[in-house]
C-alpha positions as CSV (number, residue, x, y, z in Angstrom):
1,X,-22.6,58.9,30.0
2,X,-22.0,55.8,31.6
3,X,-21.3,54.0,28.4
4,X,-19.1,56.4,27.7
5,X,-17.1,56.2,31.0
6,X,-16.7,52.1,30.8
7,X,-15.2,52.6,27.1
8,X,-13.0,55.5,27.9
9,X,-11.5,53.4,30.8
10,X,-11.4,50.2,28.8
11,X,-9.3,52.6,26.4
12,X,-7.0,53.2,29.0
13,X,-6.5,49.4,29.8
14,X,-5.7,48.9,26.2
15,X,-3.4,50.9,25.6
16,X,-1.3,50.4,28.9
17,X,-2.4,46.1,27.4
18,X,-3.9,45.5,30.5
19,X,-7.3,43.2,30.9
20,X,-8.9,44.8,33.9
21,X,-11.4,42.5,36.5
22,X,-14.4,43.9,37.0
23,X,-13.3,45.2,40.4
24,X,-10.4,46.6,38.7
25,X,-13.0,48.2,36.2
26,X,-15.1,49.6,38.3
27,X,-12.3,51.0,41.0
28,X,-10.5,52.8,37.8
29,X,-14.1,54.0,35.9
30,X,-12.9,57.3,34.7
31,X,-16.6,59.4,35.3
32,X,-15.3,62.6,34.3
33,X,-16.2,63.8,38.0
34,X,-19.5,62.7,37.8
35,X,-21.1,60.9,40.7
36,X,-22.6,57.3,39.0
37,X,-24.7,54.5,41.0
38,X,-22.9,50.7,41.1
39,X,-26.3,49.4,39.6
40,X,-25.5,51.8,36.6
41,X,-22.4,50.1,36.5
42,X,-23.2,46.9,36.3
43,X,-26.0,47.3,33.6
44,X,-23.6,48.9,31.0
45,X,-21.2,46.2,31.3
46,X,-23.9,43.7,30.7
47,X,-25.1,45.9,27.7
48,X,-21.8,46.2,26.4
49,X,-21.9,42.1,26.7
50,X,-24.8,41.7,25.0
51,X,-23.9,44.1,21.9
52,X,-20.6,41.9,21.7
53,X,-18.3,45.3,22.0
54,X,-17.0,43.9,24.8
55,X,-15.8,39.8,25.8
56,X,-15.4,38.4,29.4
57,X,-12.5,36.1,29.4
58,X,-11.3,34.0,33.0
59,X,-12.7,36.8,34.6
60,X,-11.2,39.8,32.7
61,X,-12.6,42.3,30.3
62,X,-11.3,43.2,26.9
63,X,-12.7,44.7,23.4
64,X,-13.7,42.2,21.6
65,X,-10.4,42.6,19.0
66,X,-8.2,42.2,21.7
67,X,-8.9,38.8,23.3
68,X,-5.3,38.1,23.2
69,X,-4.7,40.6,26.3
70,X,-6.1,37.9,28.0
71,X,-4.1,34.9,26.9
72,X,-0.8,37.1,27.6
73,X,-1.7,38.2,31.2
74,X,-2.0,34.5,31.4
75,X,1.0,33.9,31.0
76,X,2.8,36.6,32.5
77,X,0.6,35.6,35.6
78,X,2.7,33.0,36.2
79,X,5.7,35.2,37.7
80,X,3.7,37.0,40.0
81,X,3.8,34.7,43.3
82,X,7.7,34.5,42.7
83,X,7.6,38.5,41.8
84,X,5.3,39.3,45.1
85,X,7.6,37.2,47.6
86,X,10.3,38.9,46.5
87,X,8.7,43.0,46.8
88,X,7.4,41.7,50.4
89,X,11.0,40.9,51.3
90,X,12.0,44.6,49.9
91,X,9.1,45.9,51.8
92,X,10.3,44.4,55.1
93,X,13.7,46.0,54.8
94,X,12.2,49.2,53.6
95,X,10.3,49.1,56.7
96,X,13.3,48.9,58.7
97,X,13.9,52.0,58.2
98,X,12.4,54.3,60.9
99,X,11.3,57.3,58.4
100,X,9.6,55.0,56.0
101,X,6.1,55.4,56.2
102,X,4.4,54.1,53.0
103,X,5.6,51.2,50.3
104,X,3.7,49.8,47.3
105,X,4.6,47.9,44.3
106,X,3.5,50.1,41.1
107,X,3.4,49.2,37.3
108,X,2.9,46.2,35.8
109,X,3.7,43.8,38.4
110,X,1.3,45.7,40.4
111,X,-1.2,44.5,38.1
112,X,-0.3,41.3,38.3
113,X,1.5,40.7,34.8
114,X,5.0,41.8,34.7
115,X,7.8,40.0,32.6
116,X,10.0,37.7,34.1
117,X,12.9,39.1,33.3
118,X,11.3,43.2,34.5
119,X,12.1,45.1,37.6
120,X,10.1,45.8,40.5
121,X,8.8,49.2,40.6
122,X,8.3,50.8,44.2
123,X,6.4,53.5,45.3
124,X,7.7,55.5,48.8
125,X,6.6,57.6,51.3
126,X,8.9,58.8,54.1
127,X,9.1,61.0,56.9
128,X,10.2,65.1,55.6
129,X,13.6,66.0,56.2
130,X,14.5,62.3,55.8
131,X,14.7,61.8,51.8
132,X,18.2,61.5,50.9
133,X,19.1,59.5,53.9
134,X,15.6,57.3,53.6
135,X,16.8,56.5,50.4
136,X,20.2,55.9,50.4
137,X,19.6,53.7,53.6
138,X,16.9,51.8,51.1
139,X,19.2,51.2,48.2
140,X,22.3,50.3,50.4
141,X,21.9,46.4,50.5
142,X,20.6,45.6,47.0
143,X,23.6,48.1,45.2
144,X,26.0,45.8,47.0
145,X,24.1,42.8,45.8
146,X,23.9,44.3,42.4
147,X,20.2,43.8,42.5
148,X,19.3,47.1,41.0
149,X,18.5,47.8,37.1
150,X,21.2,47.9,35.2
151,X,23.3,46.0,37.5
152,X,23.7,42.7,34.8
153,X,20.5,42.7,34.0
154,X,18.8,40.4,37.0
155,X,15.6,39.1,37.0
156,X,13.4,41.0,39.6
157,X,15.7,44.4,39.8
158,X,15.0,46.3,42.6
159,X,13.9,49.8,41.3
160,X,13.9,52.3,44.1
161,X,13.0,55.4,41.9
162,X,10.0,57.2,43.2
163,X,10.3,58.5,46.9
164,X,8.3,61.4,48.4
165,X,7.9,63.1,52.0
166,X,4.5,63.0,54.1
167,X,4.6,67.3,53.7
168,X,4.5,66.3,49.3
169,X,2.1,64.0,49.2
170,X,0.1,66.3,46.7
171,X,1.6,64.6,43.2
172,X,-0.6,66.9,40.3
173,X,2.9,68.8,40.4
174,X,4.7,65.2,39.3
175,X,2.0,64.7,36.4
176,X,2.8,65.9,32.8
177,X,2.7,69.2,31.5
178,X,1.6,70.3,27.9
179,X,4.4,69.5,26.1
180,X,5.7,67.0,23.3
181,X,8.6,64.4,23.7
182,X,8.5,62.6,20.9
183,X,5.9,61.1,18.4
184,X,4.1,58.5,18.7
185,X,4.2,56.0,15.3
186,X,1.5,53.5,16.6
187,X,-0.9,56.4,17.5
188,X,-0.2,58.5,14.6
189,X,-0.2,62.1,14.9
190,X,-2.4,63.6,17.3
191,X,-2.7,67.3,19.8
192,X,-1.4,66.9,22.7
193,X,-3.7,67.2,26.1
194,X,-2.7,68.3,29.8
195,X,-4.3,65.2,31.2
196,X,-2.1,62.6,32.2
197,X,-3.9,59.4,32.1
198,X,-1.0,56.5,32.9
199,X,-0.1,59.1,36.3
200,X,-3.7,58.8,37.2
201,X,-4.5,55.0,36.8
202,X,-0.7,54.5,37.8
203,X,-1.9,55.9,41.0
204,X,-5.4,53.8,41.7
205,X,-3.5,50.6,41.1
206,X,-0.6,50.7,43.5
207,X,-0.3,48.2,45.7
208,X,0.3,48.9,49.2
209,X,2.9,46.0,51.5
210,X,3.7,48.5,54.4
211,X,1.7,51.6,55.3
212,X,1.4,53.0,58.7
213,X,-1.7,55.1,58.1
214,X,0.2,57.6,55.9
215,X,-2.0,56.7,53.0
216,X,-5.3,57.9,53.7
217,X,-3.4,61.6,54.0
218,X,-1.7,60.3,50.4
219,X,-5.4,59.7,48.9
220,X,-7.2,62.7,50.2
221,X,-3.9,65.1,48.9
222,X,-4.4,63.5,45.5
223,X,-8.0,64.6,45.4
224,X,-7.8,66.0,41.6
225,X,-7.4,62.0,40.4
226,X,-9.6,60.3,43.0
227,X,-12.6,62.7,41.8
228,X,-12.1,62.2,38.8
229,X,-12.4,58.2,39.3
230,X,-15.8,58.5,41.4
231,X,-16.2,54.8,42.2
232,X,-12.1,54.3,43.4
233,X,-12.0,53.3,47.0
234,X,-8.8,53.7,49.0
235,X,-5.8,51.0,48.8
236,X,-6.3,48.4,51.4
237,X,-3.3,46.3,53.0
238,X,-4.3,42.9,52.0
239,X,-4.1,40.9,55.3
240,X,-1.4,38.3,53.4
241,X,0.5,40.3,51.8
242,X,0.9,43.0,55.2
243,X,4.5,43.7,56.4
244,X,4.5,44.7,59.7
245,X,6.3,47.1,61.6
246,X,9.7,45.8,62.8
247,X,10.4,46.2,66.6
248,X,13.6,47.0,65.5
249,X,14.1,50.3,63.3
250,X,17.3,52.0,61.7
251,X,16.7,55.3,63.3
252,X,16.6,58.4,60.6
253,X,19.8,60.8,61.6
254,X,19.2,64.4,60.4
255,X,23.2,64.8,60.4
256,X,22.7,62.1,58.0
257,X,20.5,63.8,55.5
258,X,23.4,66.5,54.0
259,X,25.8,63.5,54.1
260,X,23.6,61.5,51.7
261,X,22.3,64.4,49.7
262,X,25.9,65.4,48.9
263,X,27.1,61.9,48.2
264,X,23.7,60.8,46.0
265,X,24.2,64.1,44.0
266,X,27.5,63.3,42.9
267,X,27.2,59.4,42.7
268,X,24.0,60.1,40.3
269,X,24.7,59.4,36.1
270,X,25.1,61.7,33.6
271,X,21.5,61.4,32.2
272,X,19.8,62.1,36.0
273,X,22.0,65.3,36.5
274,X,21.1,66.8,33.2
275,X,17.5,65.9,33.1
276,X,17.0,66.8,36.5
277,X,14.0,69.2,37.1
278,X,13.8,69.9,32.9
279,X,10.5,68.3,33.5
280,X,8.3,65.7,35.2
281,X,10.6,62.9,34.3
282,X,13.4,63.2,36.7
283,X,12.5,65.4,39.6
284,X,15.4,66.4,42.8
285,X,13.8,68.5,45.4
286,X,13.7,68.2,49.4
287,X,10.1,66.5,49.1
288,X,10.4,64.3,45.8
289,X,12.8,62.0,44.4
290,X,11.8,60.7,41.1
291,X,13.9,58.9,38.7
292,X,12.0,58.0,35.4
293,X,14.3,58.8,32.7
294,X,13.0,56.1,30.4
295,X,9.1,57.7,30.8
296,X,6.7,56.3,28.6
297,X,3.4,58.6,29.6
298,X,4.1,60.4,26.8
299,X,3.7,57.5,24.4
300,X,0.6,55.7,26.5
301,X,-0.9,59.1,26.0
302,X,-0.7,59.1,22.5
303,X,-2.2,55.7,22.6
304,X,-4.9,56.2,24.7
305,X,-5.9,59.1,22.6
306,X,-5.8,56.8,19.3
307,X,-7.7,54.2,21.3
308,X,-10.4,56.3,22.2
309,X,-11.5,57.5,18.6
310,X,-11.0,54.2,17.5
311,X,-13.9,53.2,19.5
312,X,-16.0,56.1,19.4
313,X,-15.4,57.7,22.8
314,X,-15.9,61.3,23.4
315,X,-12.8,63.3,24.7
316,X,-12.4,64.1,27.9
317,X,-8.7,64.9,28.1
C-alpha cells in the first residue's frame, strides 16, 4: 500500500511537472485515507531508490525518465525571491483591509517554480458579508497600476481571483464535478472520475503570508482532502515571510457591500457573466468569488490518470 501511495503521488507531481522535496512528498502522500507510520515512509522511498524507479536530484524526487523536472525547477527557481517580495507586498495591502482574514500564494509560484513572465495567484479568506467590498477594496490599487493579468501583459500580474468568507470555508462544493470539458491529446482518451486531484494538492501546498488564525477553521472544514492526505500537517506562517497585522485598517462598510456587488457585476467581462455558476470554473455567490475561466483541472486530470497506468499504480480516483 505504501508503495502504492508514494507512486500515485509522484504521478500527481508529474503531471502538474513538479519535483516534490521529500517534505513536500511526504506532506502531499495521497494514502487513500489510510493511517501510515513516517518509518513506513521513509523505507519505500529508499526502496524505490534502490530499484532505480525513482532519482534524488539537489534534493528533489522524480521518476527516473523525468530528471529534467529537476533541471527546469532550477531554473525557474531563480524568480522566486523577486516573485515572493513582491506577493509579501500584496499581502501587506491585502492585510489592510480590516475583513481580510487569510492570504496565500497558490499555484506554481507557490511551489517555488513559476515563470518569469506568470502571474501571482492568491488565495483569500475574508470576513462574511464583506466579499464584494473585500475584494474590490483588494483590486483597487493594482487596476489603476494596471498590474493585473491582462493589463499589458506585466511580469508578476497580480491575480486576485479566488476569495471566500469564514462561514464557506468548506471548498468540496468548488471541486469538479463528473463531467467532460474537453479531451485531453497528451493523455489520450480515458473515463472521467469525480476526484479532483490538482483542487486537492492545490490545497496542501498554499502558502500562507497573512493569517489571523482563520486557517486552522479553513483546514478542519476541508476535512474530505486532509484525510485523504494522512501525513499533511497544517500550513504554518513562516516566521520571514509573516505579514503582520497593520495598526492601521480600512474598515469593512456593510453599506459598501451592495455598492460593490452592483458595480463588480456589471464591470465583470463577457466570458465571467456567461460562465458564471455553469460549473466549478467561475463561481458568484455571497460566500465565494472564483474566477478561473482558463481552468486546467480538467486536463491535469487527464494526465494524472495517464500517469498512473503508465507506472503501474492502482486507481484510486
Amino acid at each position: 500500500m505504501m508503495r502504492q501511495s508514494l507512486l500515485r503521488t509522484l504521478a500527481f507531481h508529474a503531471a502538474w511537472e513538479h519535483a516534490p522535496t521529500l517534505a513536500e512528498w511526504n506532506n502531499t502522500l495521497d494514502t487513500a485515507g489510510a493511517e501510515v507510520e513516517q518509518e513506513d515512509f521513509l523505507a519505500a522511498v529508499q526502496e524505490l531508490l534502490t530499484e532505480k524507479i525513482i532519482v534524488e536530484r539537489l534534493g528533489r524526487f522524480v521518476f527516473s525518465d523525468q530528471i529534467n523536472l529537476v533541471e527546469e525547477f532550477r531554473q525557474n527557481e531563480l524568480w522566486f525571491a523577486r516573485k515572493l517580495r513582491v506577493a509579501r507586498g500584496v499581502a501587506r495591502w491585502l492585510a489592510r483591509i480590516s475583513s481580510v482574514r487569510f492570504v496565500a500564494l497558490c499555484n506554481t509560484t507557490a511551489l517555488g517554480h513559476a515563470r518569469d513572465a506568470g502571474d501571482l495567484d492568491f488565495f483569500v479568506v475574508c470576513s462574511a458579508g464583506s466579499l464584494m467590498s473585500t475584494r474590490a477594496l483588494a483590486v483597487l490599487p493594482y487596476k489603476f497600476l494596471k498590474r493585473r493579468p491582462g493589463d499589458g501583459g506585466s511580469r508578476d500580474a497580480v491575480c486576485l481571483s479566488y476569495f471566500v468568507t469564514d462561514d464557506g470555508l468548506d471548498l468540496s462544493s468548488h471541486q469538479l464535478r463528473n463531467s467532460k470539458f474537453l479531451p485531453c491529446r497528451q493523455a489520450g482518451e480515458f473515463r472521467i472520475s469525480c476526484d479532483d486531484p490538482y483542487f486537492r494538492y492545490w490545497f496542501l501546498s498554499l502558502l500562507p503570508l497573512y493569517d489571523d488564525g482563520i486557517s486552522t477553521d479553513l483546514w478542519r472544514a476541508n476535512s474530505g482532502i486532509t484525510k485523504r492526505h494522512s501525513l499533511a500537517r497544517r500550513w504554518e506562517l513562516a516566521p520571514d515571510l509573516k505579514i503582520e497585522t497593520p495598526r492601521f485598517r480600512i474598515p469593512a462598510s456593510g453599506g459598501l457591500e451592495s455598492w460593490a456587488a452592483k458595480f463588480q457585476m456589471n464591470a465583470f467581462p463577457p466570458t465571467i457573466r456567461e460562465r458564471m455558476n455553469r460549473d466549478t470554473r467561475v463561481m458568484i455567490t455571497d460566500k465565494v468569488l472564483k474566477f478561473h475561466v482558463d481552468d486546467r483541472r480538467e486536463y491535469y486530470r487527464q494526465r494524472y490518470e495517464a500517469e498512473c497506468r503508465k507506472r503501474g499504480v492502482y486507481e484510486v480516483f
